[in-house]
C-alpha atoms as one frame of an Amber mdcrd trajectory, in Angstrom:
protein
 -26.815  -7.120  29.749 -28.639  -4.378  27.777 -32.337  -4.484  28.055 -35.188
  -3.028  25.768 -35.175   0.223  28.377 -31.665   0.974  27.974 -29.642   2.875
  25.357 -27.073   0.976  23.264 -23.308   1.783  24.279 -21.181   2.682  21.698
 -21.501   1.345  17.626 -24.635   3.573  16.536 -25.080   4.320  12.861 -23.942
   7.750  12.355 -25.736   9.206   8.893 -23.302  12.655   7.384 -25.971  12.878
   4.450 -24.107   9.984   2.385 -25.781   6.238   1.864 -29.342   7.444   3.939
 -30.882   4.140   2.599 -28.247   2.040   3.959 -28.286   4.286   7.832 -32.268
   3.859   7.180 -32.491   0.304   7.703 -29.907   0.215  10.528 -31.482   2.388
  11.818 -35.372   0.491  11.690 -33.651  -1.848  13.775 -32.101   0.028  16.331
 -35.506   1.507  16.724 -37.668  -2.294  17.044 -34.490  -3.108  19.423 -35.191
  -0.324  21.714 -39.241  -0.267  21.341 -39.351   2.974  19.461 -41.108   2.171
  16.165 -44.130   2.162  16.451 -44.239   5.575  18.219 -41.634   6.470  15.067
 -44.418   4.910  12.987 -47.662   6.533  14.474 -46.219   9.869  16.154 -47.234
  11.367  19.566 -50.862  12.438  19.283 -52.429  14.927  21.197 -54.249  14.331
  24.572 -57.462  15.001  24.571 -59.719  17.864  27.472 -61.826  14.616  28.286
 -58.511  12.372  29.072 -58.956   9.537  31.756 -56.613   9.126  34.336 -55.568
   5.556  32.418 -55.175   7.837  29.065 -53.000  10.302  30.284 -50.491   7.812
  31.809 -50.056   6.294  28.408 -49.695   9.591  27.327 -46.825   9.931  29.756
 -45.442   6.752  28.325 -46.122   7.365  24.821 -43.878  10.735  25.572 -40.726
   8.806  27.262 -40.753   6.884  24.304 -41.203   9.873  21.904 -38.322  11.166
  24.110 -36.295   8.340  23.925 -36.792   7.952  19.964 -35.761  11.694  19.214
 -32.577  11.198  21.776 -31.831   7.986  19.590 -32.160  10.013  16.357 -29.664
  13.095  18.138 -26.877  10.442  18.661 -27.124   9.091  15.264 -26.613  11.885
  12.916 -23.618  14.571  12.521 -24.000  18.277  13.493 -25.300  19.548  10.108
 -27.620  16.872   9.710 -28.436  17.601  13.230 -29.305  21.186  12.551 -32.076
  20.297  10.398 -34.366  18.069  12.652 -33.320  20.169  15.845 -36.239  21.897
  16.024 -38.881  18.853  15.549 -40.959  18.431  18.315 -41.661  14.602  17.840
 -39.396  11.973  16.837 -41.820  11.244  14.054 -41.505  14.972  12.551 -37.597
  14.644  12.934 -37.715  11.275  11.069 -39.984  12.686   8.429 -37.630  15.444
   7.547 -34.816  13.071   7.064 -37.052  10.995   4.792 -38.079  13.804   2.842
 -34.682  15.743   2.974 -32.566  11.998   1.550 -35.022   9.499   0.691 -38.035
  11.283  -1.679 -38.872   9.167  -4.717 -37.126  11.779  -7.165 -33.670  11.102
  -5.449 -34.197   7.763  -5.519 -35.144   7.725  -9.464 -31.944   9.507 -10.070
 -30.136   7.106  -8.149 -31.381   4.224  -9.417 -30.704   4.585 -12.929 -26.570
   5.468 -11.867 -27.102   2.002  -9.609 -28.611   0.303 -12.758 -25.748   1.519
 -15.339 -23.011   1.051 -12.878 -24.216  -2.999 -12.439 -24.723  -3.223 -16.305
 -21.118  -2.347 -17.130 -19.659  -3.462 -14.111 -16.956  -6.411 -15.372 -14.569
  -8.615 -12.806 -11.066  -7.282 -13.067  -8.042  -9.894 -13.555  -7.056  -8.756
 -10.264  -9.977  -9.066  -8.105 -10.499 -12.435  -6.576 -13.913 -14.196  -7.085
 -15.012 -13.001  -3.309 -14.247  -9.352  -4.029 -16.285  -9.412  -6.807 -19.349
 -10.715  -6.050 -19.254  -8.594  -2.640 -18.818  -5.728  -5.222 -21.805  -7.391
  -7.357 -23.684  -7.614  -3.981 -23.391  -4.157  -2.616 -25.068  -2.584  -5.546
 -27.947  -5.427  -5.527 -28.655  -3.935  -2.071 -27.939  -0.453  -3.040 -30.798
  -1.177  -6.181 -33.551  -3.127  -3.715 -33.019   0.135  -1.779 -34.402   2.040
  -4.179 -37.037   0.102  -4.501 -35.963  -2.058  -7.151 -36.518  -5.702  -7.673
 -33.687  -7.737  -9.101 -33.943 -11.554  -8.957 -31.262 -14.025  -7.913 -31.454
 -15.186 -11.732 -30.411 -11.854 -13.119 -27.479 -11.620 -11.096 -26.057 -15.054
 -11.856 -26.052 -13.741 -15.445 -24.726 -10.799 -14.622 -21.984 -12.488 -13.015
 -21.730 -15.193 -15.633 -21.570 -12.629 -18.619 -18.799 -10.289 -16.660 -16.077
 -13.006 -15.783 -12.740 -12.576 -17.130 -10.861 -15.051 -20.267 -10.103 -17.150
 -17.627 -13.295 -18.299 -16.513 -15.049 -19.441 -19.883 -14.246 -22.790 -19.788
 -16.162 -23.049 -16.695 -18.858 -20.352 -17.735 -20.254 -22.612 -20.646 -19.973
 -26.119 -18.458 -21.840 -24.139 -15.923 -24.627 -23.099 -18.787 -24.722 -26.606
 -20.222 -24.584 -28.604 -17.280 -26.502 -26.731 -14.695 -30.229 -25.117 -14.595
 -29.703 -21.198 -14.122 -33.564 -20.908 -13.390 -32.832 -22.579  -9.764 -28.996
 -22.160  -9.750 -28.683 -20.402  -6.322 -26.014 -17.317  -6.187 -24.002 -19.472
  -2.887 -23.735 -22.704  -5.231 -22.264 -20.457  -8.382 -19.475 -18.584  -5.911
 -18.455 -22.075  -4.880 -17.867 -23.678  -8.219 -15.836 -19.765  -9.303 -14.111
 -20.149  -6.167 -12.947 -23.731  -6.642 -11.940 -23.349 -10.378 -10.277 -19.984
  -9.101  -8.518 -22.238  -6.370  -6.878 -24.889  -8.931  -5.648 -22.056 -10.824
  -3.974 -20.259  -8.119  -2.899 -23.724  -7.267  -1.394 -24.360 -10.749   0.445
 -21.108 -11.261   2.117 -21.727  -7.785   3.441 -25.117  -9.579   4.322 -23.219
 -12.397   6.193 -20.726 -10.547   7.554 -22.907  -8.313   9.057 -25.153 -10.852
  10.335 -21.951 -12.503  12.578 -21.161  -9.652  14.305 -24.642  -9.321  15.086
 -24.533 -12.871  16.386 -21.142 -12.445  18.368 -22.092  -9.567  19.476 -24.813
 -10.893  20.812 -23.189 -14.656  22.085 -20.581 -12.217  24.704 -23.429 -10.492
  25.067 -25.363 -13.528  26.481 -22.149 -15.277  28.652 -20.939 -11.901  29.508
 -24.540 -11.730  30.980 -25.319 -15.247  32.939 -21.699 -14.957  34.179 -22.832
 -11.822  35.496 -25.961 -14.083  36.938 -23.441 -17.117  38.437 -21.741 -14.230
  40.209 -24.668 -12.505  41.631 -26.180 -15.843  42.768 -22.916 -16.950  44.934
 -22.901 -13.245  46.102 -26.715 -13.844  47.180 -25.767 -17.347  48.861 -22.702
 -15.938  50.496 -24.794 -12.881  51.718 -27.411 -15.951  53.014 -24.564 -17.862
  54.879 -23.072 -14.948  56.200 -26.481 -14.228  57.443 -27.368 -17.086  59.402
 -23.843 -17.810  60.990 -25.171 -14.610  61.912 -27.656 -15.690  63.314 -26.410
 -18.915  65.066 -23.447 -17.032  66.494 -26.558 -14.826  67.843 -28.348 -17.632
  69.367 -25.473 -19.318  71.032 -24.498 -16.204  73.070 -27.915 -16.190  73.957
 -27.883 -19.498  75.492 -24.553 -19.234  77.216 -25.809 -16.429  78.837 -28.970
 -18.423  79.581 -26.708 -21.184  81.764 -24.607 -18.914  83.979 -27.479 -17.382
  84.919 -28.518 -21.010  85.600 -25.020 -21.668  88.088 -25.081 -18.860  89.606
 -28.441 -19.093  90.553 -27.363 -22.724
């Protein structure tokens, strides 16, 4: 069992300078799971000349878990990033550089606005199922509240509402008459897309299906009635062939009658 003193095995966060907001709150609570934070939070401190022997054991403590905070931050970065908080001497320097370095309000400006555009014009593609989409819908929500921005519940269910394909407006104005979108929770919408979504899917399976038998079965009606033209064609052959038989049959006798009255005369 892995205890608050020990290091986690295996499945850390590894930040390569790409999604630091995302590694940043994985991160927070890797750090409250291995009781790291607050000395993340507050930083070392120095010890002071007039230290009792009770404040310099904590001051021993406080630097296992400094220790044990910059070893977490070493495993859970790549070698570049590494490079650049090497040389901290606290875990709470090294963690300030990172926030500085990936996370300063400026960057986070500049990506908010490309968050914001990208969920404005972001529309569900005739390909994408409902899930898909609102897990697309939902990573940039996350991505936004990142940055530090605040976007209600409300605003995405109109977001999603307003971005649905042809398919979907039958449902999209019985949702807008019949339902209140002020309370209208986000799980309650993907249910009813999802179940409309279902009956289609449903439906074009029927469709399909039906299809197919009536295909198959034009298919053996056709091979079937040229199996017929092809049949009477041999019968009428076999009859014709027959009867030139015959015929040659009876023409053979006569010429053999015709010869014994030739002779008798």
């Amino acid at each position: 069992m892995v205890g608050s003193g020990s290091i986690i095995q295996g499945g850390l966060p590894i930040f390569n300078g790409k999604m630091f907001d995302d590694w940043k709150i994985k991160m927070k609570a890797v750090f409250q799971f291995q009781d790291v934070a607050e000395i993340i939070e507050t930083g070392l401190g120095e010890l002071s000349s007039k230290a009792t022997y009770e404040d310099k054991k904590n001051y021993r403590l406080h630097q296992k878990l400094d220790d044990k905070a910059r070893f977490l931050l070493y495993q859970c970065v790549d070698s570049q990033i590494f490079n650049k908080i090497s040389q901290a001497e606290t875990a709470k320097e090294a963690w300030e550089i990172l926030i500085k370095t990936y996370g300063d309000d400026k960057h986070k400006t500049v990506k908010l606005q490309a968050l914001k555009r990208k969920f404005e014009f972001l529309m569900m593609e005739d390909s994408e199922t409902v899930a898909q989409y609102l897990n697309k819908i939902q990573e940039l929500v996350n991505a936004m509240k990142c940055c530090g921005d605040k976007v209600s519940e409300q605003h995405v269910i109109h977001k999603v509402l307003r971005s649905l394909p042809p398919k979907f407006d039958h449902l999209v104005i019985t949702i807008e008459e019949t339902k209140n979108l002020a309370t209208l929770e986000i799980e309650e919408l993907q249910h009813s897309l999802e179940a409309h979504e279902f009956r289609m899917d449903d439906r074009k399976h029927c469709q399909e299906q039906a299809l197919q038998v009536r295909t198959t079965y034009n298919t053996k009606a056709k091979s079937f009635k040229k199996e017929g033209k092809h049949r009477k064609k041999q019968e009428e052959k076999s009859e014709d062939e027959s009867k030139a038989g015959k015929d040659q049959k009876r023409q053979g006798k006569d010429d053999k009658e015709w010869k014994k009255k030739i002779e008798v005369l």
